[in-house]
N, C-alpha and C positions, 0 to 999 in steps of 0.2 A: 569435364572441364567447366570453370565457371564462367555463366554468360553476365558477371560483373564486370565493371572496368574499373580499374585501377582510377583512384585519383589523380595520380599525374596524366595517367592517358588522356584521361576524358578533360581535363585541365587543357594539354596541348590544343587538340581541338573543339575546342568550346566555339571560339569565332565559324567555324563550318556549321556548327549543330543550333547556334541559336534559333534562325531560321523558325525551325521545328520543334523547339521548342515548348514542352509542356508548360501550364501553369501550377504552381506550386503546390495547388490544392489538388488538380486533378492528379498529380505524378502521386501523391501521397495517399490518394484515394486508388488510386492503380498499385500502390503495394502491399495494400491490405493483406493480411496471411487469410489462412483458409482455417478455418474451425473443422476437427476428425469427431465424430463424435463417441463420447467416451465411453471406453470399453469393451464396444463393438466394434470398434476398426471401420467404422464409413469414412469417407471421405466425403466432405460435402463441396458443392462449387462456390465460387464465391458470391458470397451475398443470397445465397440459397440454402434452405433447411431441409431440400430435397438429397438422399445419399446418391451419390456418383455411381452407378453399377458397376465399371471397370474396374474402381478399386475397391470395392467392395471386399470382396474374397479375400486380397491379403492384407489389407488395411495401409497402403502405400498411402503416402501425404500426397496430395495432390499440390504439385509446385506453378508458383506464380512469381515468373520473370519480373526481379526488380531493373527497370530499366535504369540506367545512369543519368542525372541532370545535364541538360543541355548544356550549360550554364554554370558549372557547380562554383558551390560558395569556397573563399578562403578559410580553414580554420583562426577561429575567433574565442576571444574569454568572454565580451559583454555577456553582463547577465547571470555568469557563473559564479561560482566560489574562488575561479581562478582569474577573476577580476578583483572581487572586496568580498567579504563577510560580515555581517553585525558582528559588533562587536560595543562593550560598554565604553562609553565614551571616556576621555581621560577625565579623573577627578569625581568622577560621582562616587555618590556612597550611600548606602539603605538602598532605599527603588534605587536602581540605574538607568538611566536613560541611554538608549541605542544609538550607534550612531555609524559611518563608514570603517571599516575595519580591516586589516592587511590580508591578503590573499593567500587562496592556498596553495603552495604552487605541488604541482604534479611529481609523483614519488614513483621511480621504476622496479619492479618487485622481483626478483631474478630466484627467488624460491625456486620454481622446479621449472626452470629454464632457462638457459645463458642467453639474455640479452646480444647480440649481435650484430656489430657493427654495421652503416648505412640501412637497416633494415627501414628508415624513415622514406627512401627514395624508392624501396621496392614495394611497399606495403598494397596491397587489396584492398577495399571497403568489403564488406561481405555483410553485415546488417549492423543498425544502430536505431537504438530507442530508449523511453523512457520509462523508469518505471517509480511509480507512488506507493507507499506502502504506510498503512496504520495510520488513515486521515482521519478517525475518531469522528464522524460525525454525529454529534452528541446533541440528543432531545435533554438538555439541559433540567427540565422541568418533569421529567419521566419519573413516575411515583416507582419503581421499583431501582433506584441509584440507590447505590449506599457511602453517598456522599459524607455521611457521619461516620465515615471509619477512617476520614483524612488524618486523625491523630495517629493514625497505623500504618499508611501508606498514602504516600501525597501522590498516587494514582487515584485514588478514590476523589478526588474533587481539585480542579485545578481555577485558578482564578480568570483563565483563559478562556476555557472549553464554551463557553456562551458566543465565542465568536468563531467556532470552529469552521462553518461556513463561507464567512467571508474572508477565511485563508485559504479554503480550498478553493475557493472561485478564482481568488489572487494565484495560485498553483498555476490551475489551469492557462491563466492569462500570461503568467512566464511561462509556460510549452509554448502557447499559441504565437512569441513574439521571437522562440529563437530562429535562429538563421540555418535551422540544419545540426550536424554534429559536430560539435567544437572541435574535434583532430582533423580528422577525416574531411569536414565539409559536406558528405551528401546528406540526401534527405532522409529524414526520422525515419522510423517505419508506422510506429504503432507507440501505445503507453500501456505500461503493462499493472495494473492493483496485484499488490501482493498480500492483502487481505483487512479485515478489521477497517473494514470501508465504514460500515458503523459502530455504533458505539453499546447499544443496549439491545440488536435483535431486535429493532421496534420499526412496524412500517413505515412510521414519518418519517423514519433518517433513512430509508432505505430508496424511499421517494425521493427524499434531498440528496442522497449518493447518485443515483441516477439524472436526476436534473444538471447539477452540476458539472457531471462528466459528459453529456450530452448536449445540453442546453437548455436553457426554460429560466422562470421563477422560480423561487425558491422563499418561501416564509420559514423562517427557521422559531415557531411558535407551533405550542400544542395549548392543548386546555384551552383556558378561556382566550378568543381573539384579540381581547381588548388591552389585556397588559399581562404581563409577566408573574406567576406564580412559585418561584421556585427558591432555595434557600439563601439567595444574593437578595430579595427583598426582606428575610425574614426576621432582620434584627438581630438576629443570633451572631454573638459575634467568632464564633468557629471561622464564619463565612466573609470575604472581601462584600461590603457593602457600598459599591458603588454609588447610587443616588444618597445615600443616607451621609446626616452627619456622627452616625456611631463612631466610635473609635473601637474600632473592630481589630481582631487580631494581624490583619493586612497590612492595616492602615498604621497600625504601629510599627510596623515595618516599613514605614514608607511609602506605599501603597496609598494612591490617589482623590479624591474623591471629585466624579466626574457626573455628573446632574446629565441626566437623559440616556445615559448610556443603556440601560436597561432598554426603555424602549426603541432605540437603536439597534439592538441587542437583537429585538426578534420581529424587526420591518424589513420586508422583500428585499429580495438580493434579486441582483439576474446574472444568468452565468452565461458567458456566450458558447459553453461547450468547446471539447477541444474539438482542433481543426485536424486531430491526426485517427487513424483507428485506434480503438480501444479495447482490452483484453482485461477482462477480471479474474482474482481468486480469492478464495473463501478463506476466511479468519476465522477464530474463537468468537469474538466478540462479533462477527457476523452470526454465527448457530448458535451459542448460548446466550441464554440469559444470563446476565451480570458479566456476561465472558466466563464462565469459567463452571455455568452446573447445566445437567442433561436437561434439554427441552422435552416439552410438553407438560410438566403439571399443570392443572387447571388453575392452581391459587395464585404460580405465578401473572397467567393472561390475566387473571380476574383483578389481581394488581397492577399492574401495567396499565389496562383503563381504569382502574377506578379513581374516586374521589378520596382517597388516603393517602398522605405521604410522610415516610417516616424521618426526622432532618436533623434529632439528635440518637444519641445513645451513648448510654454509662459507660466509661473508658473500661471496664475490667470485662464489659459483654462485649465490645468491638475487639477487641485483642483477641480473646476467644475466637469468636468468628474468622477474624483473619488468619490466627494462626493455624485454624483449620483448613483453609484455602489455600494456605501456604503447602501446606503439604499434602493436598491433594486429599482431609480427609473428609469432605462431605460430598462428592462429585455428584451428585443428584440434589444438593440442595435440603436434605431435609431437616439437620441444624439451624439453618439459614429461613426455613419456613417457620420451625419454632419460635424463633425468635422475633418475626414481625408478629407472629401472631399475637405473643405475647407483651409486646409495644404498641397494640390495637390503641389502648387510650392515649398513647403519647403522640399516634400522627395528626396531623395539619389536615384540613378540609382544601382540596385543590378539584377542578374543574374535570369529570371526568372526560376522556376521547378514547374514542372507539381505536381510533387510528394509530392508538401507543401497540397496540396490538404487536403481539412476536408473530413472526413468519416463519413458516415454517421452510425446509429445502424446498420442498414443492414453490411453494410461494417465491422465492429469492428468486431460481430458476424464469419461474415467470414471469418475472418483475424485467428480467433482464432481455426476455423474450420479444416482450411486449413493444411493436412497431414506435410505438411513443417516445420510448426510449434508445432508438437505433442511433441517431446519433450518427458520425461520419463511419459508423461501420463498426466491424461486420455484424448480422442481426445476432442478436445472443452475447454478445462481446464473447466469443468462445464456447458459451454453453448448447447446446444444441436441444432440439425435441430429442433427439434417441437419451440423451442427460437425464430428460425428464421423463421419461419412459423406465429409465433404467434404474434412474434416485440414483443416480452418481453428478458427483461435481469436480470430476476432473476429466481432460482433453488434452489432446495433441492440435498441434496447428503446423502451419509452413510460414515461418520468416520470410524466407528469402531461398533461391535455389539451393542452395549450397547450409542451409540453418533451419531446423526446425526448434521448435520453442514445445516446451511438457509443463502442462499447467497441474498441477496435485492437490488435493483436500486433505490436509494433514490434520484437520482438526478432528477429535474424538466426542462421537456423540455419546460416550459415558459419562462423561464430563469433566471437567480442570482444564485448567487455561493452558496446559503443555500442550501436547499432541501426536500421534502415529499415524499409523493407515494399517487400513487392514491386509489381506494377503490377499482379496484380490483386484485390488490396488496396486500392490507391488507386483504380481504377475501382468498384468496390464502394462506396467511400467517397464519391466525385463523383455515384454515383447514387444513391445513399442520402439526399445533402444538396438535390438535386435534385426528388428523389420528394416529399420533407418541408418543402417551403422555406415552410409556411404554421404551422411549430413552430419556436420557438427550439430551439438544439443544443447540447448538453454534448458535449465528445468528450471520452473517456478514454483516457490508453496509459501503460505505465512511463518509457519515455525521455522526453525535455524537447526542446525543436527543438534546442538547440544541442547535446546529446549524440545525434543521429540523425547521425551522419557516416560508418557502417559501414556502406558497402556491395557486403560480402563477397557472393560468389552462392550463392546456397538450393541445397546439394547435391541436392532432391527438384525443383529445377524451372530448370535449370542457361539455359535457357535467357533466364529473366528476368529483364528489369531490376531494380537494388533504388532507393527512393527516400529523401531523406533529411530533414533536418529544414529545412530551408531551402524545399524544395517543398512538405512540408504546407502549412508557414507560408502557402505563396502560393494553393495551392488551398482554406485555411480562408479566405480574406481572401476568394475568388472569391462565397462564399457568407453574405450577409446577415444570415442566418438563427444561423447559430454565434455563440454569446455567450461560450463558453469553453472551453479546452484545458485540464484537468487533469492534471495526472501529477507522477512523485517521481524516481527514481533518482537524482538528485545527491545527498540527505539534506539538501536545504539549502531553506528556504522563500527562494523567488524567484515574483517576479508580475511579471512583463513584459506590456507594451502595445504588441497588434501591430494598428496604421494601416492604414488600409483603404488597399487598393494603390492605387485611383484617387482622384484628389481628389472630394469631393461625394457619392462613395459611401458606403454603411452597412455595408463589410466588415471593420470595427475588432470586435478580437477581444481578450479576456485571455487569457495565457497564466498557469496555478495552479501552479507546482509547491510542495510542501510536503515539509519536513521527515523523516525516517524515526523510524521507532520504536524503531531498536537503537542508536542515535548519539544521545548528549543534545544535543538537549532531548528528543528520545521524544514526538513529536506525533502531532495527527490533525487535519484539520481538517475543521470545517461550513460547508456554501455554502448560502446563499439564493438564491433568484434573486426578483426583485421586479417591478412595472412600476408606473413611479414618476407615471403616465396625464400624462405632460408631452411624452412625445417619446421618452424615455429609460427603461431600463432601470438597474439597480441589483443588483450579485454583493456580498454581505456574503459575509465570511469570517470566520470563529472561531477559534482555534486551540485546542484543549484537549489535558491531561496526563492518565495514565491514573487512575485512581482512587486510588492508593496513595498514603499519605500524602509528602509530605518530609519531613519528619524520620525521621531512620533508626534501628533499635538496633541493633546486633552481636548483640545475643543472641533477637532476634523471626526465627526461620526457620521462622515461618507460611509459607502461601501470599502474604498481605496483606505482610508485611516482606521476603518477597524481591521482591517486584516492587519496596518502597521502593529496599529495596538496588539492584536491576539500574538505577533511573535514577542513584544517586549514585554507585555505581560507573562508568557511563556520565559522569558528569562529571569525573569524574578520570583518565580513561583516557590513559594518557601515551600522546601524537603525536594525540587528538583534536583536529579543527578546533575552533575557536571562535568561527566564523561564521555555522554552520549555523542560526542562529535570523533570520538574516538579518536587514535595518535592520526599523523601524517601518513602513514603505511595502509589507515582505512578510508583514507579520502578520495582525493585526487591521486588517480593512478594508472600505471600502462601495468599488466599483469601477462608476463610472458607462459607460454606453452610450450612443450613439444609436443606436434600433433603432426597429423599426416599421412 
């Protein structure tokens, strides 16, 4: 039975319980989940790297009682999507300027569950939190970008991504100011990364991904400390040139010219770190270089610090190039190596730093390890020493009594920016769901089932199979217990409804993916998970924007006004999609179940 209480219970008596009363921060530090470490079935204690010997042997989650607010808050929109949206203001035209925008209001999803009358009056809390996905945090100025292939893909260079930090920081500051769960009202649990925290595999933004999520300064500047090197100074009119009076191809669109913004661009931020626990997982463009070719060549590090950077290239060699990436056919990179090599005279002289440097998993792992970076919890955000013993990057943890959470590394170290797992990942996985089947399951991973189609072989384990997104699908379905697949990489909010493979069965599952935060709209979103004591189950979804206002000025190059700027520069980014907010059906929504 679950030691949660009901919202309306704990609602009645509130006036008895304030008394005793936790504070906000300690209640939420007291629901921190427990990190299992991956593979090996330990169970660690909380806030300890030491394994649990008791549950050692069968790899049981070790559960940690989320107590109910003494207190609890009213469900609320401030803040949300189901308050206002950016949106383009009426009447503009070329640049658009941002401005308050209509709400999203909340869509009930009855797919594979009949919604059921009163279920609002009987409903559970059972866990709620947040999750980020695809924050980009981009060393802008990193000599191995291949920002000259924007004429192929307006992923390759956005007019935005130079303030990518001071929108994550703005992120963090909307978690830090909500009031708890917009349905439900109790307290958050945790924030969950669902990968592509950076941008190029490079220590400085892996530095800046952890500050941010923790707390600290942040210089979002490589190379030389004094000013800015990278293709936004270079004249080239490919590039928005901010300080400059070029008439750059931006700017003829509209597109601003804003004097100092560069060196605004890349002067101290400070982040106050969130105030909730926080949980990481592994992207492509966290393990590969560029996102998308197998780590380790030497020429790529040797690039990455050096003093060369490459800022054009002939339209009929980037087409090439991408369209070889496009389909997956250089996954180690070595077309891609040809071809700087042979642009040796055409790059830029830029400031070498040691610090552009790719990490390797070892490295990431202990980036996350590392006490500096603990942050409000838990040490490792989920990754453990046996992780790092083991060279795996995925874990189990415990939400909440009643919920455990499956973090996965779907990325492939053969390389392309799709993704698998290997088999024994997904046995890991089959026995994890197996061991647990008396807790609903959250699974988390960057890819989406229908972008797991890469399955290049793991140069460290050549001999194993890899799996793709079409067999999760069928071994989540095998298991009752999974309520939901979270993850991002597309940038685009999509919630698919996957049907239990046998008729009669309880193995219907949602599938979450959500929006990224360097591509407007720039989201996050919050899930509840509920039991609505009918039969069914209930996944609310939120979406929310970072803290920063919409409305923008040219001349606020605060911290607060450049994150404005990074979303409405993000809205005007010429070749961005204008789908990624996805219909109504993938926003704001209640997502019924049968479970039980």
């Amino acid at each position: 039975m679950s030691r949660i209480r009901s919202v309306a219970a704990a609602t009645a008596t509130a006036a008895h319980a304030a008394a005793g009363a936790l504070d906000r921060r300690s209640l939420l530090a007291a629901t921190g989940a427990v990190s299992l470490s991956a593979g090996l079935g330990f169970a660690l204690r909380p806030g300890s790297e030491v394994p649990a010997p008791a549950h050692a042997a069968t790899g049981e989650a070790l559960a940690v009682s989320r107590q109910a607010p003494a207190a609890p808050l009213a469900p609320y929109t401030r803040g949300t999507t189901l308050s206002s949206v950016a949106a383009a203001r009426s009447g503009s035209s070329g640049y658009r300027r941002l401005g308050d925008g209509a709400a999203w209001k909340r869509v009930v999803r009855g797919d594979l569950a009949t919604p059921k009358a009163g279920r609002a009056g009987r409903r559970t809390a059972l866990a709620s939190f947040v999750q980020f996905t695809d924050l980009h945090l981009v060393d802008v100025q990193h000599p191995l970008r291949y920002e000259y292939l924007r004429s192929q893909t307006a992923s390759a260079w956005r007019p935005q991504e130079s303030l990518s930090v001071a929108g994550a920081v703005s992120l963090v500051e909307r978690v830090n100011a909500l009031r708890g769960a917009p349905v439900t009202g109790t307290p958050l649990h945790f924030v969950m990364t669902t990968g592509d925290n950076t941008d190029n595999n490079s220590k400085t933004e892996l530095d800046w991904f952890l500050k941010v999520m923790s707390g600290g300064r942040v210089t979002p500047n490589s190379g030389d400390p004094r000013h800015y090197e990278g293709v936004q100074s270079s004249g080239l009119k490919l590039y928005w040139q901010p300080d400059a009076a070029l008439r750059d191809a931006d700017k003829q669109l509209g597109f601003p010219r804003i004097q100092g913004f560069l060196a605004a661009a890349i002067r101290e931020l400070r982040s106050p770190g969130l105030n909730l626990p926080w949980y990481s997982t592994v992207g492509n463009h966290d393990a590969l270089p560029g996102g998308c070719y197998a780590p380790g060549d030497s020429y790529f590090a040797e690039v990455a610090v050096g003093g060369k950077k490459l800022m054009t290239l002939d339209q009929a060699a980037g087409k090439a190039i991408w369209d070889n990436v496009k389909k997956g056919g250089d996954p180690k990179g070595v077309d891609f190596k040809a071809m700087l090599k042979s642009q040796a005279r055409h790059m830029r002289s830029v400031t070498p730093d040691e610090a552009r440097a790719p990490f390797t998993p070892a490295e990431y792992l202990k980036a996350h390890l590392d006490p500096a970076h603990t942050g409000p919890g838990p040490i490792g955000h989920g990754y453990s020493e046996a992780n790092l013993s083991a060279g795996t990057q995925y874990y189990v943890f415990r939400i909440a009594d009643d919920v455990l959470g499956i973090s996965l590394d779907t990325t492939d170290p053969g390389g392309h920016y799709e993704g698998s797992i290997g088999t024994a990942q997904l046995k890991w996985l089959e026995k994890t769901l197996r061991d647990n089947k008396d807790s609903y399951v959250i699974v988390f991973s960057h890819h989406t089932s229908k972008t797991m189609r890469n399955l290049n072989t793991d140069p460290a384990h050549p001999g194993e199979k890899r799996h793709g997104g079409a067999e999760l699908v069928s071994v989540l379905g095998n298991h009752p217990n999974v309520a939901a697949w979270v993850n991002g990489h597309s940038h685009k909010n999509d919630i698919t409804a996957h049907a239990a493979p046998n008729k009669g069965s309880k193995g219907a599952f949602w599938e979450i993916s959500t929006a990224s935060h360097v591509d407007f709209p720039q989201l996050a979103r919050i899930i509840e998970l509920v039991d609505n004591k009918d039969g069914t189950i209930s996944l609310f979804t939120t979406l929310i924007e970072s803290a920063a206002p919409h409305r923008t000025d040219f001349a606020d190059l605060t911290q607060t006004g450049l994150a404005a700027l990074y979303r409405e520069l993000g809205f005007n980014a010429p070749g961005a999609r204008s789908t990624l907010s996805g219909t109504a059906e993938d926003r704001n929504t209640e997502l019924v179940l049968t479970k039980g």
